[in-house]
N, C-alpha and C positions, 0 to 999 in steps of 0.2 A: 226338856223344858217343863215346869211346873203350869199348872194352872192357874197361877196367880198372878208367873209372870206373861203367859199368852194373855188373862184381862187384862191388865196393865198396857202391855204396849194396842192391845183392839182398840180400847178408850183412847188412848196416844190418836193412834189413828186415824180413828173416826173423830176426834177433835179435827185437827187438822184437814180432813178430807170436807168436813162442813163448814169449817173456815174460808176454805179454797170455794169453795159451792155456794153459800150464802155471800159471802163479802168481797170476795177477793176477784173473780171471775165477772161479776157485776158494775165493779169499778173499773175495771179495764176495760171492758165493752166502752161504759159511759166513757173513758177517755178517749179510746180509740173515736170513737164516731164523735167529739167533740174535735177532735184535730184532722179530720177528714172532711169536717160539715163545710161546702160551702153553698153560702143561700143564691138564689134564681132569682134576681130581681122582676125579670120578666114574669114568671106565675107568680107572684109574693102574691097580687092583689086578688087573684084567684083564690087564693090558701084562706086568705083572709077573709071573704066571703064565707066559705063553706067553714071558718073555724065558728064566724059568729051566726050564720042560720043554720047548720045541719049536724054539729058536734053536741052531744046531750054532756052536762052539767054534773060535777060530782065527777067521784073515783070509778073509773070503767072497769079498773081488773080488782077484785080485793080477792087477797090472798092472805092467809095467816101466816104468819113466820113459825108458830108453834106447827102447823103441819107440814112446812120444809124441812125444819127443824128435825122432825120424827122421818120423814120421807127421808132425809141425809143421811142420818144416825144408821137406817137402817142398811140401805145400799152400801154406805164405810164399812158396817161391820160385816155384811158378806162377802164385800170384796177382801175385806181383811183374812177373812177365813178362807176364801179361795185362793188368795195368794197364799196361806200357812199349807192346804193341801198339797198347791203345789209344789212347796218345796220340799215337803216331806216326801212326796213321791219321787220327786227328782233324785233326790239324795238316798231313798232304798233304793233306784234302781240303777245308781249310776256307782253307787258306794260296794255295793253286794259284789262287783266282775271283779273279780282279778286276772294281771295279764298272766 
């Protein structure tokens, strides 16, 4: 295989692998626990208290997308590459025996 065509299908890849990671994995959580949720009428009024005295205001987690983005990218392409070692190993040591 050339090396234009291993970049080729690494980018394939790692497209895909940060597709699944950024978007795809985060929407099915949110659905799954949206069709699981059901509320406690009994604590509601408790919840409700502590959301409006003791939950602080504003975004609590900020994250970038540009550094998931670069964190995904990376992890796709070594997994990529570690799945290419493996098969290239596989295939000299299982190709090389003759019965």
């Amino acid at each position: 295989m050339t090396v234009r065509r291993h970049l080729l299908r690494a980018i394939v890849f790692t497209f895909f692998f940060d597709l699944l990671v950024i978007l795809i994995l985060p929407v099915a959580g949110g659905v799954f626990l949206t069709h699981t949720y059901v509320p406690d009428i009994v604590n509601a009024y408790d919840s409700a208290t502590v959301l409006q005295q003791e939950v602080a205001f504003g975004e609590l987690e900020q994250s970038s997308i540009g550094l998931k983005l670069l964190t995904t990218t990376l992890i796709g392409m070594g997994l990529y590459a570690l799945i290419v070692l493996a098969a290239t190993l596989f295939k000299r040591l299982f190709s090389s025996r003759t019965p």
